[in-house]
C-alpha positions in Angstrom: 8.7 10.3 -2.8 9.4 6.4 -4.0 7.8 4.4 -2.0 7.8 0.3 -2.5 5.0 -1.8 -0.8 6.0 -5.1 0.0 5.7 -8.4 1.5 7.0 -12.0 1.2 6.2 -15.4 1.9 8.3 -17.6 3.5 9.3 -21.8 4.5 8.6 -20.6 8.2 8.6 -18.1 10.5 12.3 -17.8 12.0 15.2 -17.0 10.0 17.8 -17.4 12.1 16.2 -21.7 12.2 17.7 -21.2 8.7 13.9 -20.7 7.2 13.7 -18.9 4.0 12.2 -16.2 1.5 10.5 -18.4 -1.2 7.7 -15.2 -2.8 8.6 -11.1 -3.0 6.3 -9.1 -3.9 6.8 -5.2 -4.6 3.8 -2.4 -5.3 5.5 0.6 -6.7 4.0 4.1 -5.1 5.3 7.3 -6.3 4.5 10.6 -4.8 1.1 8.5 -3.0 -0.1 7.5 -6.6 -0.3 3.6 -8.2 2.5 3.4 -10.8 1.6 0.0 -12.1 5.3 -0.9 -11.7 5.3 -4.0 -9.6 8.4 -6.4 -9.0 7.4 -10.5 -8.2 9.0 -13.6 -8.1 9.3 -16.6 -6.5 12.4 -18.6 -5.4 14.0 -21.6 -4.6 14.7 -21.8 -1.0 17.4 -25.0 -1.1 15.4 -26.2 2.0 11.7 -27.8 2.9 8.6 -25.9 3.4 7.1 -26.4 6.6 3.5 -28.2 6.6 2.4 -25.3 8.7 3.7 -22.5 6.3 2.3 -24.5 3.7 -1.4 -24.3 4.7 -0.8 -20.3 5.1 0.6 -19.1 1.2 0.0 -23.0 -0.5 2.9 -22.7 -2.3 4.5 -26.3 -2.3 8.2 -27.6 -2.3 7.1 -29.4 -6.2 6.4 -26.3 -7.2 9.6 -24.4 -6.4 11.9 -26.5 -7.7 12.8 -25.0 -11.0 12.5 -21.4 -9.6 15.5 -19.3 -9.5 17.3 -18.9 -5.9 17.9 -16.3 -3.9 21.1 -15.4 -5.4 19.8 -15.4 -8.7 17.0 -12.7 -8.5 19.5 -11.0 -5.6 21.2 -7.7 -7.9 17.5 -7.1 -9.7 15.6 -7.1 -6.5 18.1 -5.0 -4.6 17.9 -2.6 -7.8 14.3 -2.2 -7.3 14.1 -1.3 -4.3 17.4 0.5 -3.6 16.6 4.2 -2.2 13.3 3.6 -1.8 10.8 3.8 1.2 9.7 0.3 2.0 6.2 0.2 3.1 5.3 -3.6 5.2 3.0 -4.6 7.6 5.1 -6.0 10.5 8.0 -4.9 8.9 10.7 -6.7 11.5 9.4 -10.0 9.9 10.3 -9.5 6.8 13.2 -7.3 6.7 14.2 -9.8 9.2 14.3 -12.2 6.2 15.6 -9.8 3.7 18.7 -9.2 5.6 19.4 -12.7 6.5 19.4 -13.7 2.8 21.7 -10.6 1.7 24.1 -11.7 4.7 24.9 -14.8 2.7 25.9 -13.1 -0.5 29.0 -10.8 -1.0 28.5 -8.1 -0.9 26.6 -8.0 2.3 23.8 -5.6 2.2 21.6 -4.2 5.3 17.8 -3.3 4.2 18.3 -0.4 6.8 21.5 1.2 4.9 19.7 1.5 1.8 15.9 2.3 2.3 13.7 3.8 4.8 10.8 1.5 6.1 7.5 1.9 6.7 5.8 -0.4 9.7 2.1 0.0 8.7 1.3 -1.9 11.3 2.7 0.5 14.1 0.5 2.5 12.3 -2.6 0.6 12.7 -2.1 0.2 16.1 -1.5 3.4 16.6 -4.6 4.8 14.8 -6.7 1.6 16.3 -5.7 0.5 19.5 -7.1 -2.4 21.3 -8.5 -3.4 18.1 -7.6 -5.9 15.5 -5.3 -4.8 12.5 -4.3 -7.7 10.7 -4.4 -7.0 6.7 -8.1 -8.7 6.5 -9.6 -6.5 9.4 -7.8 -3.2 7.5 -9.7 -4.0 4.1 -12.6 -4.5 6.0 -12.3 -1.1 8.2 -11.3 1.0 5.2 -13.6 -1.0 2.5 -10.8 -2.8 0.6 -11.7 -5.4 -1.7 -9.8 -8.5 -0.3 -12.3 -11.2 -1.8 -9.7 -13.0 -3.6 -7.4 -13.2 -0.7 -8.3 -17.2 0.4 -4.5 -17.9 0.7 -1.7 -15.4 1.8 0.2 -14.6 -1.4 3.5 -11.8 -1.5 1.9 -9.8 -4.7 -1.8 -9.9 -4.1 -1.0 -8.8 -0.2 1.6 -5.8 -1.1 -1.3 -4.5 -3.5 -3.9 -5.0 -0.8 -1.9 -3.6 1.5 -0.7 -0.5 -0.8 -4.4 0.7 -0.6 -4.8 -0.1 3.0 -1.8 2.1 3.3 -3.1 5.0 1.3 -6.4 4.9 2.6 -5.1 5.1 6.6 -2.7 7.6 6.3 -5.1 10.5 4.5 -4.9 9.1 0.8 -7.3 7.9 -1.5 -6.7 6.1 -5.1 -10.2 6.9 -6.1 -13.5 8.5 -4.7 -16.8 6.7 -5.1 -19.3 8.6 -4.1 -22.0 6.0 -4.9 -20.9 2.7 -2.9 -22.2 3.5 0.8 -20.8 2.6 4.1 -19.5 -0.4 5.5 -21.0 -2.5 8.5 -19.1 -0.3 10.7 -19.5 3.0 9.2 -16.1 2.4 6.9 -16.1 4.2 3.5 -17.3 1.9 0.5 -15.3 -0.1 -1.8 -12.0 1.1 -3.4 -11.7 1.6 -7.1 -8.5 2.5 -8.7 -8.9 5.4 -11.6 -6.6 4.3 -14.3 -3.7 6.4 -15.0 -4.5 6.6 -18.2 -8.3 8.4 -17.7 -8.6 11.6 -19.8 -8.2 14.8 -17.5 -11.6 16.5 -16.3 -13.0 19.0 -17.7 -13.0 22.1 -16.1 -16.1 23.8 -16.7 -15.9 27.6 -15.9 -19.4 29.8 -14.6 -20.8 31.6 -17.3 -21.3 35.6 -17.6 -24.4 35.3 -16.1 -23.7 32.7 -13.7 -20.8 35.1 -11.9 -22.8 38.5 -11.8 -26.0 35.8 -9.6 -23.3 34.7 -7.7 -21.8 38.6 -6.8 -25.4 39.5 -6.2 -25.7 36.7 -3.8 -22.8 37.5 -1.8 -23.8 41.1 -1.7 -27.2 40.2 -0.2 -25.1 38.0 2.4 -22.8 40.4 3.1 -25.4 42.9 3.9 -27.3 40.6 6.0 -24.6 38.8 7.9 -22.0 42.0 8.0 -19.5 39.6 6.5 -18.7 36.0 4.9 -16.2 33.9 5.0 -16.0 33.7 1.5 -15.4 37.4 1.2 -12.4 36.9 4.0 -11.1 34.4 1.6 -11.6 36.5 -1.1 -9.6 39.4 0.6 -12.2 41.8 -0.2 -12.4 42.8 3.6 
């Protein structure tokens, strides 16, 4: 399964008050596994930033003026995630804002009629109720690294977020066996395995090493009248 984690920031928080996507950002998952394919890019929104929005993300009007718009970036963005299972926390807010800028452009395009989406914060609540699950209480429940997150940003939060996501629905990108427990009983810190790694050796029991283990099992077998190992086995 594709699966695309993503978020954006935008000039406020209502698009139908004509506010705007100015960041995308995209985390591409494939079968619950990192790809290191990521899609990001900021846009002109041919309209102010609010104050407020401004204090969230910090991304000023200067420095959107010589990016690309909407309709630029539109065809490549669609492409990426066309098909795909879209994976956002609140994910009315910002399909919300996807779909109002494809309703400007011809053709018109519905997020719905082309990929599945995710809500991962249905999830949350869900798997948490009563408690808080906005993306900074997530990484500190399931021990991800969010240190760098001072302002909201559409990239750094859709990679965030694509661990969060791993982590609460059964996944994990790596296993530390050495970084401890969190304050509230949360597995350690996350640290991605490089796709890259060399595959581990598999190191088989030697000649010796099988006929201790047979005798082993005999003596439990006799003792016990029966293992579950031997169950597995099929040998009953």
């Amino acid at each position: 399964m594709r699966q695309i984690v993503l978020d954006t920031e935008t000039t406020g928080i209502d698009p139908n008050d004509g506010h705007r996507i100015i960041e995308i950002g995209c985390v591409e998952v494939v079968e619950r596994e990192l790809t290191g394919r990521n899609y990001h890019v900021y846009i002109n929104p041919e309209r102010e930033v609010e104050a407020e929005a401004i204090t969230v993300h910090g991304i000023t009007n200067e420095f959107l003026k010589d990016k690309p718009k909407f309709a630029e970036i539109a065809d490549e963005f669609f492409e990426f995630i066309k098909g795909a299972e879209l994976v956002i926390h609140n994910a009315a807010f910002d399909v919300g804002f996807m779909d109002s800028e494809f309703a400007r452009l011809k053709p018109v395009r519905k997020t719905a009629d082309h990929c599945g989406v995710v809500d991962t914060l249905a999830i949350a609540r869900a798997k948490h109720p009563g408690q808080k699950n906005n993306l900074d209480a997530l990484c500190k429940r399931y021990g991800v690294d969010n240190s760098n997150r001072d302002l909201h940003g559409a990239l750094l939060d859709a990679e965030i977020l694509a661990d969060v996501y791993l982590l609460m629905t059964g996944g994990q990108t790596a296993l530390s066996l050495d970084s401890g427990a969190g304050d509230d009983g949360s597995a350690g810190g996350l640290r991605r395995i490089s796709s890259e790694r060399q595959p581990l050796a598999v190191v088989r029991a030697s000649d010796e090493e099988a006929e201790a283990h047979d005798a082993f099992m005999a003596m439990m077998e006799k003792q016990a009248g029966g293992t579950v190992w031997s169950k597995l086995q099929g040998t009953e």
